[in-house]
C-alpha positions in Angstrom: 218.3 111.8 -44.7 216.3 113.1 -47.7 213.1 113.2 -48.0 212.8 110.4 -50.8 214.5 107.7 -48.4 212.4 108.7 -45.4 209.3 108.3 -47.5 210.5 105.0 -48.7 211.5 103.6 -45.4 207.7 104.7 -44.2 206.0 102.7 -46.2 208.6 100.1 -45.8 207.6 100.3 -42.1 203.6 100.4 -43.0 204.0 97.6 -45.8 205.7 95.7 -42.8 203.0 96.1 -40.3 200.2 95.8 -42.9 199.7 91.9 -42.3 199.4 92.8 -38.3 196.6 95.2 -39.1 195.5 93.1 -41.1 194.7 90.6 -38.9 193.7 92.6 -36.3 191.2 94.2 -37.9 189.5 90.6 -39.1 189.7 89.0 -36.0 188.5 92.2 -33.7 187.1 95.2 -35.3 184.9 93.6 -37.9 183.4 91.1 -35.3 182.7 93.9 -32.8 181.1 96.2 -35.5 178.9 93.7 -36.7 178.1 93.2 -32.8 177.2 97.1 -32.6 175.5 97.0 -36.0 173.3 93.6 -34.9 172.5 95.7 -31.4 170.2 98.3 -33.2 168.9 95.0 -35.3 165.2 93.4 -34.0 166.4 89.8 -35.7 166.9 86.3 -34.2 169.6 83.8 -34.4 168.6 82.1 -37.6 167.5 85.0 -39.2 171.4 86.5 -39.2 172.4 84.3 -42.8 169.3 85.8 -44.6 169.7 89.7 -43.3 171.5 92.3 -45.7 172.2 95.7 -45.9 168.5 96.5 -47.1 166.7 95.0 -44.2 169.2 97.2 -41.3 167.3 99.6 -39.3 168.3 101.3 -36.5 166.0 100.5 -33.7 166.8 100.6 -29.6 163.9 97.9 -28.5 166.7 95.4 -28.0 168.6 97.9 -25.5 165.2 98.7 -23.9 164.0 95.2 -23.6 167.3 93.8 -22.1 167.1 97.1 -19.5 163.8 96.4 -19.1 164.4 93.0 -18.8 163.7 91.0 -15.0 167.3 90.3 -13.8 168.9 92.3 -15.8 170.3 94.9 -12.9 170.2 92.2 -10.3 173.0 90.4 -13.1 174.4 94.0 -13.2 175.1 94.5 -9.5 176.4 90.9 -9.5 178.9 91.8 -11.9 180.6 94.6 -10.7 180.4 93.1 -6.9 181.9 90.2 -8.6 184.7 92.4 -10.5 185.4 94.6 -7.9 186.2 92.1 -4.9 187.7 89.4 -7.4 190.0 92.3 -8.4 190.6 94.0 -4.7 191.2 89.8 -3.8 193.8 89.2 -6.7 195.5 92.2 -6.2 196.2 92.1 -1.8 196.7 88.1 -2.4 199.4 88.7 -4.8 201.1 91.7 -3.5 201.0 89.6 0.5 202.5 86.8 -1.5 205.1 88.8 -3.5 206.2 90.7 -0.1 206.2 87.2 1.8 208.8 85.3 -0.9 210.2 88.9 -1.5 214.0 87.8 0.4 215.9 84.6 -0.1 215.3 81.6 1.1 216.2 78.2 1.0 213.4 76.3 -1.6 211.7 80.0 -3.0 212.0 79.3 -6.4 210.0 75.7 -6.1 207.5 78.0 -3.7 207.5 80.8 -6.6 206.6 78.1 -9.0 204.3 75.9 -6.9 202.3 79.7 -6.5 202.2 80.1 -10.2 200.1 76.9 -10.4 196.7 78.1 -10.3 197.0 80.1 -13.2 198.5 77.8 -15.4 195.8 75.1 -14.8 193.0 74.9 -17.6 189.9 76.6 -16.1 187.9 72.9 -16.6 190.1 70.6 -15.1 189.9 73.7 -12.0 186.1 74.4 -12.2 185.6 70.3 -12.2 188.3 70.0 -9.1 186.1 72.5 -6.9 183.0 71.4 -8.0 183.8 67.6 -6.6 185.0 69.1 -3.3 182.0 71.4 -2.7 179.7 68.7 -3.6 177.1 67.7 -1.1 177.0 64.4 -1.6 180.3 63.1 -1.8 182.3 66.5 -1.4 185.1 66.3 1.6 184.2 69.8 2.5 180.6 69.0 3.5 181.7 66.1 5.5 184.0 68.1 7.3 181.6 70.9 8.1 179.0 67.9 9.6 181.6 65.9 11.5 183.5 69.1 13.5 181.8 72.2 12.4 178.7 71.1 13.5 176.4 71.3 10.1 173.2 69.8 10.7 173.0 68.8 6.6 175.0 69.3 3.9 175.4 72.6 2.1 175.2 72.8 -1.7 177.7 75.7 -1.7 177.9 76.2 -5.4 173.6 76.7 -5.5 172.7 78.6 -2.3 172.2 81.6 -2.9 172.8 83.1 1.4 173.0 81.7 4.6 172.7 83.7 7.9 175.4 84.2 9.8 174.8 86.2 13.4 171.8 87.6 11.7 173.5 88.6 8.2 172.7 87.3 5.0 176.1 85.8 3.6 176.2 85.5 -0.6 177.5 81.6 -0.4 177.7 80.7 -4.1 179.0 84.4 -5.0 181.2 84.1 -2.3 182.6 81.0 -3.7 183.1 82.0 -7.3 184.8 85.0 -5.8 187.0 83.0 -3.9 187.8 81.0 -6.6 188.3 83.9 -9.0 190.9 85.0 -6.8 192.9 81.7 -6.3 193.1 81.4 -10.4 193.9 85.2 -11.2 196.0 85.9 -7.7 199.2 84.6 -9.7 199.8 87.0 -12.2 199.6 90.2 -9.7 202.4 87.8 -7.9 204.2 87.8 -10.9 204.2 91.1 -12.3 204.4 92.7 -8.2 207.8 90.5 -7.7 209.1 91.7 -11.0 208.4 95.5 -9.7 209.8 94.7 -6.2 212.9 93.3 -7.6 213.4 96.7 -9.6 213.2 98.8 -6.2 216.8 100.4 -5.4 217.7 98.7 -2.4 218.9 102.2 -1.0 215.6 103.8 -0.7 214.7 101.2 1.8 218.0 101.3 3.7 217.6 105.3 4.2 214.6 104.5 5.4 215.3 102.0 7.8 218.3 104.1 8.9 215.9 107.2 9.7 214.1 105.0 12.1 210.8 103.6 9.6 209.3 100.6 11.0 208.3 97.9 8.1 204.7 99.2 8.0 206.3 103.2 7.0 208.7 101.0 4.8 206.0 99.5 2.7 203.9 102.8 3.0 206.0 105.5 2.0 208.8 103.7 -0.1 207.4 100.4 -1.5 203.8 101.6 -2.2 204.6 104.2 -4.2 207.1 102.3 -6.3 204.3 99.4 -6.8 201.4 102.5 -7.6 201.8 102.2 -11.3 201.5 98.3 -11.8 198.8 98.1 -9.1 196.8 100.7 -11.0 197.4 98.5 -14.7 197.1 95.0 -12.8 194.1 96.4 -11.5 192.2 97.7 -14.2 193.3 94.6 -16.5 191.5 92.7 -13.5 188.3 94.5 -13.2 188.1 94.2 -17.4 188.9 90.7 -17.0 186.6 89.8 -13.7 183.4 92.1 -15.3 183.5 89.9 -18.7 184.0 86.9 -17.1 182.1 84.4 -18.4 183.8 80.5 -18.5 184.8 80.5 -14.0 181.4 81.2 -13.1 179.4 79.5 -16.0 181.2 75.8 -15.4 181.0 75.8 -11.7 177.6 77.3 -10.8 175.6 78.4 -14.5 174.1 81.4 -12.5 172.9 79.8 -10.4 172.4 81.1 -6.9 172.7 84.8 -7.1 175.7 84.0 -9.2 173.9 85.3 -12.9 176.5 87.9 -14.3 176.0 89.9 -17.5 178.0 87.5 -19.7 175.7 84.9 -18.5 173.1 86.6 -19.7 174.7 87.2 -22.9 174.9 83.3 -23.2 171.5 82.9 -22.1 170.4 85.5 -24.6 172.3 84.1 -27.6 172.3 80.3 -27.1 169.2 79.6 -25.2 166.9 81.8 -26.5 168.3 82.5 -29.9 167.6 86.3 -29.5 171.2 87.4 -30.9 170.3 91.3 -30.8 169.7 91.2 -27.3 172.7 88.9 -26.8 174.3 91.9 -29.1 172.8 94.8 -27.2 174.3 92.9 -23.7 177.2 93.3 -25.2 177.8 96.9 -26.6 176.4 97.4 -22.8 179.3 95.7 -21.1 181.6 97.7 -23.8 180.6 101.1 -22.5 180.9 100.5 -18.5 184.2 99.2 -19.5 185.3 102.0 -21.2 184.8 104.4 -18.3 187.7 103.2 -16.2 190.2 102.6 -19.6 189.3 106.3 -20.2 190.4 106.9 -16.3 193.5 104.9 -16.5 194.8 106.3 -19.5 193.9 110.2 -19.0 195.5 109.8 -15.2 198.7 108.1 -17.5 199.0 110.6 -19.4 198.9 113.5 -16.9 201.6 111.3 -15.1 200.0 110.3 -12.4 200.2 106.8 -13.1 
C-alpha cells in the first residue's frame, strides 16, 4: 500500500469517527471540566450565568470547607461501606445464581428471565414498591414482624438508623438500601457470569472430576479461575456504580438514617443550598477515589493478570 492511500484512508477513518468525538467530548469532557474548573470557584448557584473568564480564581476554600464540613466523612464511610458490600452482594448473589441455573432444566429459561427482572424495572416504580412494604403503618412487613416475630411496635426500617441485636448495634436503613442495591444490580453479574460459564471447555471439568475433585475443588481450581477476569471488571464497574450512587438511596430513604452518601451530599450541596462549588468540589472528590481502583484494574490488565 503506498503511502498516499494509507494517509488517505487515515483520515477517512478520523473524518469517520470525528462526529463520535464529537459528541463525546460535549456531552462528557466539557461538563466535567467545567465541574473541575467551578471546584477551585467560591460562587453560588445563581451567580454561575454572570461568572467569566475574568472573575476565575483558583481558590481550595470549597475543598476545605466540604472536608471540613460536619458529616462529610461520616457520608464518606457510608459510601464506601455502602459500595463495597453492595458490590461483594451483587457479585456472590449472581455468581450462586449463575452456578444454580448453570445445567438444564425443564422451565430455566422462564427462571433466567424471571431473575433478570429486577434490573430491568425502573428504579421508581422499585424504590416506591419497597417503600410501601417497609412502611410502618400499612407495610405487610411490620405486621408480620408484630403478629409472629414478636415486635412490640412497628419499625420504620427505611429511617432507623440501628437497632440492637444480642448487644450489637445493627445499621437497619443502610442495611436495607444495601439489600436492595443488591436485589436491583445482582442481575447483570448473573448475566455476564452465565455468559463466562457457558464459554468454560466442558473438558477441564471432566479431568477434574475424573482425578477425583469434589464440586467445591471443581469450582476452586477450574471454574474460579476461568470467572477471575469478569469478576475483577463486574466488580470494579460495581464499586464505580454503588460509590456514585445517588437515585436507590435518595428515593427510598433521602439520607436519612445513617444512609447520607457523598452523592447526597452533592445534591444537598447543589439543590438545597445552592452552593454549586461545593456541590463541584464533592464531585472532583468522588472522581479521585474512583480513580484509584480504574488505575488498579487497568495496570493489573495490562501486566496480564487480569
Amino acid at each position: 500500500m503506498s503511502g498516499a492511500r494509507r494517509r488517505r484512508e487515515e483520515w477517512h477513518g478520523r473524518l469517520l469517527v470525528a462526529p463520535t468525538l464529537a459528541v463525546v467530548a460535549a456531552v462528557v469532557l466539557v461538563p466535567f471540566a467545567a465541574g473541575v474548573v467551578l471546584a477551585f470557584q467560591e460562587v453560588r448557584l445563581i451567580e454561575v450565568r454572570a461568572l467569566g473568564w475574568g472573575d476565575l480564581e483558583v481558590s481550595f476554600a470549597n475543598f476545605a470547607r466540604v472536608l471540613g464540613g460536619s458529616g462529610f466523612w461520616a457520608a464518606a464511610r457510608t459510601t464506601l461501606v455502602y459500595a463495597v458490600a453492595t458490590t461483594a452482594g451483587s457479585l456472590a448473589a449472581g455468581l450462586a445464581l449463575a452456578l444454580a441455573l448453570r445445567r438444564p432444566f425443564r422451565g430455566r429459561g422462564l427462571v433466567r428471565g424471571v431473575v433478570l427482572v429486577p434490573y430491568v424495572l425502573p428504579v421508581v416504580a422499585a424504590t416506591t414498591v419497597v417503600a410501601a412494604l417497609l412502611n410502618p403503618q400499612y407495610g405487610p412487613v411490620n405486621a408480620v414482624g408484630e403478629r409472629f416475630l414478636g415486635w412490640d411496635a412497628p419499625v420504620d426500617v427505611l429511617t432507623t438508623r440501628d437497632v440492637e441485636v444480642a448487644g450489637f448495634p445493627v445499621p437497619v436503613a443502610l442495611t436495607a438500601v444495601v439489600l436492595f442495591e443488591v436485589w436491583k444490580s445482582f442481575p447483570l453479574a448473573f448475566l455476564f457470569l452465565t455468559a463466562r460459564l457457558q464459554a468454560v471447555p466442558a473438558e477441564l471439568e471432566e479431568a477434574a472430576v475424573v482425578d477425583g475433585a469434589s464440586p467445591t475443588q471443581v469450582f476452586r481450581h477450574v471454574l474460579l479461575p476461568q470467572l477471575a477476569g469478569v469478576l475483577a471488571l463486574l466488580g470494579l464497574l460495581r464499586f464505580i456504580w454503588s460509590f456514585q450512587n445517588f437515585t436507590d438511596v435518595y428515593l427510598l430513604t433521602g439520607g436519612a438514617g445513617g444512609t447520607e452518601v457523598v452523592a447526597v451530599r452533592v445534591y444537598t450541596e447543589l439543590v438545597t443550598r445552592a452552593d454549586i462549588g461545593a456541590a463541584s468540589a464533592l464531585g472532583v472528590l468522588m472522581t479521585v477515589v474512583l480513580a484509584v481502583p480504574l488505575v488498579v484494574y487497568v495496570r493489573a490488565t495490562g501486566r496480564g493478570r487480569v
